[in-house]
RONUZA-845317 format. One record per residue (C-alpha): residue in three letters; x, z, y negated. Coordinates in steps of 0.001 Angstrom, whole numbers, plus 500000, padded with zeros to 6 digits. Layout:
BEGIN
ALAXZY...
This chain:
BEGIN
UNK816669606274286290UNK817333602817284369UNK815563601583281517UNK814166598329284201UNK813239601177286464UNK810909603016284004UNK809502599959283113UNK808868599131286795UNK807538602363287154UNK805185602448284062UNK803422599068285306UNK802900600147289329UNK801376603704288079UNK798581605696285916UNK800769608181284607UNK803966607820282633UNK807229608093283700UNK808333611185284662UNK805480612914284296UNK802311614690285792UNK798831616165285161UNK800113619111283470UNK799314619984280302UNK801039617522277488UNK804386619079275859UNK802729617953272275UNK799017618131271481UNK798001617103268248UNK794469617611267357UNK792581616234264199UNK795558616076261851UNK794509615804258314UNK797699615777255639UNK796918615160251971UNK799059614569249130UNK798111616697245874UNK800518614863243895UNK803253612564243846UNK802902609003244906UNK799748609958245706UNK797226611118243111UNK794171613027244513UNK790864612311242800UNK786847612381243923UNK787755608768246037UNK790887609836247698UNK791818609406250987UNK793906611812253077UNK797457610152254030UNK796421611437257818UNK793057611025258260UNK792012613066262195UNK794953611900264041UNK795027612963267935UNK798015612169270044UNK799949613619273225UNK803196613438274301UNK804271614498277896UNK807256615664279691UNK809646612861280586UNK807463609891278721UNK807693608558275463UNK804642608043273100UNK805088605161270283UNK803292605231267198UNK803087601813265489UNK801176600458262061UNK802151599067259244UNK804203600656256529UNK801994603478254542UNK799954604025258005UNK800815607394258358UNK803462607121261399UNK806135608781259723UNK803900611821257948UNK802434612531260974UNK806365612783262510UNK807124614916259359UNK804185617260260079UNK805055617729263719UNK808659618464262968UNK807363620471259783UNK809329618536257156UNK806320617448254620UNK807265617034251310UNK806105619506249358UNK803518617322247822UNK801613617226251436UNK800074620321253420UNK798256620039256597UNK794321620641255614UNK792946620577258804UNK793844620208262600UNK796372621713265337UNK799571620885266352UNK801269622489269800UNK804110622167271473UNK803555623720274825UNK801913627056274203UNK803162627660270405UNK801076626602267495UNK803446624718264918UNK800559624898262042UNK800703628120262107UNK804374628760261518UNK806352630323258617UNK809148629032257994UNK811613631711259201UNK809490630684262583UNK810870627013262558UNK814292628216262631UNK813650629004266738UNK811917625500266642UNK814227622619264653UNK816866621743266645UNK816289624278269793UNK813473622620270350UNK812211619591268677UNK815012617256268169UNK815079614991265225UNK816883610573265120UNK816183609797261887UNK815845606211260584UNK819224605606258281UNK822534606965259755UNK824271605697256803UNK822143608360255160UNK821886610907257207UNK825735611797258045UNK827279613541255434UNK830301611282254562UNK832846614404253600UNK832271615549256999UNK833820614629260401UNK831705613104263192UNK833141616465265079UNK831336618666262437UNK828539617096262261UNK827658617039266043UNK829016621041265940UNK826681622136262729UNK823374622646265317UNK825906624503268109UNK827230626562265086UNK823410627499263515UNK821958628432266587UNK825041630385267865UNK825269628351271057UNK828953627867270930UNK832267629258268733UNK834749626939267223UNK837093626501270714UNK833865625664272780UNK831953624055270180UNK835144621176269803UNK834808620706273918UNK830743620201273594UNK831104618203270853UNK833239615404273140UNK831140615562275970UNK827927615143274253UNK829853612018272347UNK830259611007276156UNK827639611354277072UNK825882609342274408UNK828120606601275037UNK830612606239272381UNK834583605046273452UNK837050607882272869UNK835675610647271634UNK838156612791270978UNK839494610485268692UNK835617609609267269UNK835271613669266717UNK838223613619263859UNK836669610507262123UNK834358610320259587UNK831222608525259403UNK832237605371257165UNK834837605077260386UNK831690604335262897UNK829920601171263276UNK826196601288262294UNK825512601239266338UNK827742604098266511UNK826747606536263786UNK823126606139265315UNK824644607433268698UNK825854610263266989UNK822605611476265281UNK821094611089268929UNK823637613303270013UNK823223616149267219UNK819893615924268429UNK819745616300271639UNK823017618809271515UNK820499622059271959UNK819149620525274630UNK815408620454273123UNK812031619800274874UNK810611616914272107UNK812614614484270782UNK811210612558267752UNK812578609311266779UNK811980607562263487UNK812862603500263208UNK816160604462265338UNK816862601067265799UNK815272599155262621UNK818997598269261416UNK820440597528264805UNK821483594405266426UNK819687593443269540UNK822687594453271900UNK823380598056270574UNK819535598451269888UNK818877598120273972UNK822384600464274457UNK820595603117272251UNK816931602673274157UNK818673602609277364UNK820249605621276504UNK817100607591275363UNK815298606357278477UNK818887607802280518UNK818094611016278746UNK814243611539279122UNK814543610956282646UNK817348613275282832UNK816592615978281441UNK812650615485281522UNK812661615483277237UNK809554613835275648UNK810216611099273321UNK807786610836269648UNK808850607457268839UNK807826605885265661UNK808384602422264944UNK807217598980263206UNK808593596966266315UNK805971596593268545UNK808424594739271099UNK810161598055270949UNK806967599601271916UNK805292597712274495UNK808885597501276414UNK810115600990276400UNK806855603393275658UNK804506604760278379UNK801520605485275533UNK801082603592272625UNK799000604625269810UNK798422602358266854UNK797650603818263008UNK796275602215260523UNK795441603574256934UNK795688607207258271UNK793898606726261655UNK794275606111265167UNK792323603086265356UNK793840602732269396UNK795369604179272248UNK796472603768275433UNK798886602824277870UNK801322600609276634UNK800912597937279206UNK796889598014278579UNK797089598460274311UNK799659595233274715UNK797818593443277656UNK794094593608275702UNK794468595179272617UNK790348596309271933UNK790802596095268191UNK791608593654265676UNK793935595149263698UNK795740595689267189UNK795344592118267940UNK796603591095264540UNK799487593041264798UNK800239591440267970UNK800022587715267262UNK802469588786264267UNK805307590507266273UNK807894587636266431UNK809367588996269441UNK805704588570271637UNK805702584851270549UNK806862582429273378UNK808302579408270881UNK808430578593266986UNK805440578248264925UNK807598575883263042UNK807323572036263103UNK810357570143263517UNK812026569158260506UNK814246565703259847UNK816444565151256700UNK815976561852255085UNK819486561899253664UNK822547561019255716UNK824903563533254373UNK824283567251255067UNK823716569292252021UNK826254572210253561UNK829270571440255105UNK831348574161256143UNK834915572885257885UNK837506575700259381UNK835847578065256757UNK838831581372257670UNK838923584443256093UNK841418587605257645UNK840583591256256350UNK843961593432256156UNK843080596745256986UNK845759600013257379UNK848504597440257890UNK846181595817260477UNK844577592585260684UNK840783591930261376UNK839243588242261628UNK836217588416259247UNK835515584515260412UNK838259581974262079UNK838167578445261965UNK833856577667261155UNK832548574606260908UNK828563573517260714UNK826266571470258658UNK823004572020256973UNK820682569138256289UNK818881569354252930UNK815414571125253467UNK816108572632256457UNK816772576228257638UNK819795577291259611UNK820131580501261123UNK823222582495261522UNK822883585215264354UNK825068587693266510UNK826173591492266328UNK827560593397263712UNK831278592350263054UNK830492589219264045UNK831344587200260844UNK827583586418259939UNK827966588371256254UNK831220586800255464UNK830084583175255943UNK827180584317253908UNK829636585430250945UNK831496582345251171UNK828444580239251155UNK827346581862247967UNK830655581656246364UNK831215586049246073UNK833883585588248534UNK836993582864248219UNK838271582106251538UNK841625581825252306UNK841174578204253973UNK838824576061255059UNK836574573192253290UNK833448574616252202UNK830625572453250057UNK827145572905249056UNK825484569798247321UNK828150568309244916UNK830000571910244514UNK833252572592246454UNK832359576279246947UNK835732577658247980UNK837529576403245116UNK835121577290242035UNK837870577758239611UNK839343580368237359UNK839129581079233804UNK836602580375230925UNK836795576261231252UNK835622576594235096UNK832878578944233412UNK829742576467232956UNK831023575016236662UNK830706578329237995UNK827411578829236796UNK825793575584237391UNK826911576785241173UNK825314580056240502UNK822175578662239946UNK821910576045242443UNK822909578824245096UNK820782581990244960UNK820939585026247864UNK818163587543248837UNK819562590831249649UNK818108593027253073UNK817251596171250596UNK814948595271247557UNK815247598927246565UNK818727598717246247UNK818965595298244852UNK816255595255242055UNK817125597761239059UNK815284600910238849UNK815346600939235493UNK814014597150234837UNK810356596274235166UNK809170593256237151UNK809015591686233927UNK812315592275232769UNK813975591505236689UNK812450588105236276UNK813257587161232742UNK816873588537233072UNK818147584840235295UNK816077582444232874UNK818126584108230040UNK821684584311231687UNK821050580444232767UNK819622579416229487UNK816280578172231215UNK813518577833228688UNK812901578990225650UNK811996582069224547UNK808395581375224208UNK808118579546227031UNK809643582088229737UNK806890584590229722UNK805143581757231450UNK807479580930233665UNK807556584446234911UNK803674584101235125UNK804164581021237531UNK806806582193239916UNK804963585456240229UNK801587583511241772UNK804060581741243661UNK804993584320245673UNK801448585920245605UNK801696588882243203UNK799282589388240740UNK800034589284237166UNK799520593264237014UNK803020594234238834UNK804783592759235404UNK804878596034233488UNK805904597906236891UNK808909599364237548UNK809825598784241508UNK809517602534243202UNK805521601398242015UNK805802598808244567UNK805310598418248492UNK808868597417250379UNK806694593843251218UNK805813593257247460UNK809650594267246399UNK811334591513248574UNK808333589084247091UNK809471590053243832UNK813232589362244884UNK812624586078246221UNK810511585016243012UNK813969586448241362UNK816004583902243769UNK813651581275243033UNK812750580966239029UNK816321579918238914UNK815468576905240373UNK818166576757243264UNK818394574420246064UNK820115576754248724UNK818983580352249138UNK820857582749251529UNK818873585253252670UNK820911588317254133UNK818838590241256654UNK815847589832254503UNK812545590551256547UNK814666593683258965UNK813215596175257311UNK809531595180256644UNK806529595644259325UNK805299592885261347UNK802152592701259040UNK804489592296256036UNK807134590194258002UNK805116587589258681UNK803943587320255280UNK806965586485253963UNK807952584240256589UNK804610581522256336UNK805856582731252103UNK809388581344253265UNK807633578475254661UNK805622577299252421UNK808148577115249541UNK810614575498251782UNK807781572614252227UNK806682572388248512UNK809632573004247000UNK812502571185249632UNK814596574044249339UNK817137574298252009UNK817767577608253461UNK820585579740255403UNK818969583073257501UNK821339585338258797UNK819853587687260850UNK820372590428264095UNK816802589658264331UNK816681586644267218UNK812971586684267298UNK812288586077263802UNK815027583251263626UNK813261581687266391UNK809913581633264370UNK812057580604261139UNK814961578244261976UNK815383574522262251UNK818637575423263973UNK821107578127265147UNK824547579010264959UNK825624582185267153UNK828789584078266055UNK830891586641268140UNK833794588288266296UNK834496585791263753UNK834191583001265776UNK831172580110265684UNK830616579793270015UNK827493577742269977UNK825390576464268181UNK821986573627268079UNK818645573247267555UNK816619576340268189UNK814326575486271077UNK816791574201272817UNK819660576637272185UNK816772579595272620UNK815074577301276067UNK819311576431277322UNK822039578928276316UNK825391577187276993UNK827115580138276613UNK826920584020278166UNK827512585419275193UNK824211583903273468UNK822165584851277230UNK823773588356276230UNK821654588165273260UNK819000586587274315UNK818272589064277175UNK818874592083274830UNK815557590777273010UNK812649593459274042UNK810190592338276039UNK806920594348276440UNK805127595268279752UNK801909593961279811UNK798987594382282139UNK795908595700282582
């Protein structure tokens, strides 16, 4: 069955896809999971991280559990699968899958469970492969465990479950190692470790946060492929509601620790009956039929970017790869561009070049007065090159990986006004103070260090970084992927706002197409190095010129919604 036909049968029917009145595969019953200590500190006025959480999955349907970040979605997957921290136990509640209890297992018990069983996609690939390991191995380690196959079988089950979860040639694929595999790819081959033992419950954690909208709907097609294949149930947990309301039969939305709804998909989606369901619906860029944003003119007739045949070739093992060929666009001052299109496409190297961390190898490339591909060398082209650094600043996709651990907030935001000489020394703890309420943080976070923080307030605190240098481009490299809806659009009306007060001109590259529609003055779609269209958003969103871009477009997830 295809993912169009679940979906058609989802909408035309009471009960989900594939299955029946029977008894649900996964019962959980008034979950209650507290954290003694850790990042969270129990006291008289605690709260329990799961507060009474019920949910069902069924055989052959997929349940999605959405919130926003610290809602409990992914403790409650950890306490179904049995892989709390040790800082959490369940205190109350029942969890079943079929007829066995999973709360009251030891742990030798959840060696018959793990794997045979319940079936684990976690979020991060890059993560979750171990790099000194073939993709062969690591598809074989479950077969090997569990005793389902020796070595000369175990190499044969390895390629067909590669197959079967779609990846090109995988006898070759089995040899490589993970760094080898696209993003898209390595998250086809955790699916396939997973479902290698053939198990009853598959649970899926942000599978597809970090994937472009393409090999995001390859991956849901194929776990829709497989659940009405094989009759698996699907746990799905995910910040996308699009995601959700497209693909999942149930839907069952968290907030603080509880269920505050559930439902069908199509009914949660179609009238949500709370609030904080509603909210997190008019926020999901992806449910929003056009921008929010205002069209936006340039007084000046000279574009503040001009990129003209930007090129840059990659030599790789003798071979050649295009990293971008022959780009050419313009950005007016004060306006936003975004750059869009799959992975490999070129969107990170014109975002290098554009910042000046890259020198390409031809091509005319200037931002404001500053020729950015030809800097210059050597300590007399110093002062040039930072005057450029300064007017040019970049927001990384990871705050956790991009802010030092070992600086506080403080120290994160004083370290630019010191390496660009802004200010004096007295004067810069105020400056600090000013960019912080800028970007809505209170003056409390200074003395913080940033695993304190929320993922939202850490990309606050590393566009207030961007910004106290006082820059007139920012570049902001998959910025809002990783954040919740909630969060998301946050720091979009943040984005907005600054753009507005402070005429800052911005470039958004993005896999996202939703959020670029909600963000960008204009578009510029790239497919393997090359720019193939490009326009103002509406109209490039409203009248694709080429099939590439309706590629895209139709990739974009589009929930079922109905009564």
């Amino acid at each position: 069955m295809t993912a169009s036909a679940l979906a058609t049968s989802r909408s035309t029917q009471s009960t989900p896809a594939g299955s029946s009145a029977s008894a649900p595969l996964l019962a959980v019953r008034g979950l209650q999971v507290d954290y003694s200590h850790g990042r969270r500190h129990r006291g008289d006025d605690s709260s329990p991280a799961v507060d009474g959480v019920d949910l069902e999955v069924r055989p052959g349907s997929m349940t999605a559990v959405v919130g926003e970040s610290g809602s409990g979605k992914s403790t409650t997957a950890n306490a179904v699968i049995g892989l709390l921290p040790e800082s959490a136990r369940v205190t109350a509640g029942r969890i079943h899958l079929g007829e066995v209890s999973l709360t009251d297992l030891q742990a030798s018990g959840w060696h018959g469970i793990r794997g045979s069983q319940i079936g684990y996609v976690p979020q991060d690939p890059g993560n979750s492969l171990n790099p000194l390991q073939t993709i062969g191995k690591s598809v074989a380690e479950a077969l090997r465990i569990h005793k389902r196959a020796d070595a000369k079988s175990a190499r044969a089950q390895v390629i067909e479950l590669l197959a079967k979860v779609g990846i090109d040639r995988p006898e070759l694929r089995a040899d490589q190692f993970p760094h080898e595999l696209s993003g898209g790819m390595r998250q086809r081959v955790l699916i396939a470790s997973a479902i290698a033992l053939r198990p009853r419950l598959l649970i899926a954690d942000e599978p597809t946060s970090a994937l472009d909208v393409t090999v995001q709907k390859q991956v849901l097609d194929l776990l829709d492929d497989l659940r009405a294949e094989t009759g698996m149930g699907i746990l799905f947990i995910t910040h996308d509601l699009a995601v959700a309301g497209e693909r999942a039969d149930e839907v069952v939305v968290m907030q603080a620790g509880r269920v505050v709804e559930a439902g069908p998909a199509a009914q949660v989606f179609g009238a949500p009956a709370t609030d904080y369901a509603a909210r997190l619906l008019a926020d999901a860029p992806a449910l929003m039929t056009k921008s929010r944003r205002t069209a936006v003119t340039s007084a000046s007739s000279r574009p503040f970017v001009s990129v003209e045949n930007l090129t840059q070739v990659y030599a790789r093992s003798q071979n050649q790869v295009i990293g971008v060929e022959e780009v050419s666009f313009t950005v007016d001052r004060g306006t936003t561009l975004g750059i869009v299109g799959e992975s490999g496409s070129g969107k990170t190297t014109t975002g290098k070049a554009l910042t000046g961390f890259l020198t390409p190898q031809s091509g005319h490339l200037r931002v404001g007065d500053f020729d950015a591909a030809n800097l210059g060398q050597g300590w007399s082209a110093r002062r040039h090159r930072l005057d450029f650094r300064r007017t040019v600043q970049l927001v990384h996709q990871n705050p956790y990986s991009a802010l030092d651990p070992k600086f506080s907030i403080r120290q994160t935001l004083l370290e630019p006004l010191r390496n660009f000489g802004i200010g004096s020394r007295g004067s810069r703890p105020e400056l600090v103070a000013q960019i912080l309420d800028r970007v809505a943080l209170p003056s409390s976070f200074l003395d913080r260090r940033p695993r304190e923080l929320s993922g939202g307030q850490l990309q606050r605190v590393a566009i207030a970084r961007a910004l106290i240098a006082g820059p007139e481009l920012v570049v902001f490299d998959e910025a809002v992927s990783a954040l919740d809806v909630t969060v998301q659009a946050q720091i979009l009306a943040l984005l907005d706002d600054l753009q507005k007060e402070l005429g800052l001109t911005y470039v958004f590259i993005s896999h996202d197409l939703a959020v670029v529609r909600q963000i960008a003055d204009t578009v510029a779609v790239m497919s393997q190095g090359h720019l193939v269209e490009s326009g103002p958003t509406e109209e490039l969103f409203a009248r694709p010129q080429t099939g590439y871009t309706r590629t895209l477009l139709d990739a974009i997830p589009r929930p079922v919604v109905g009564a």
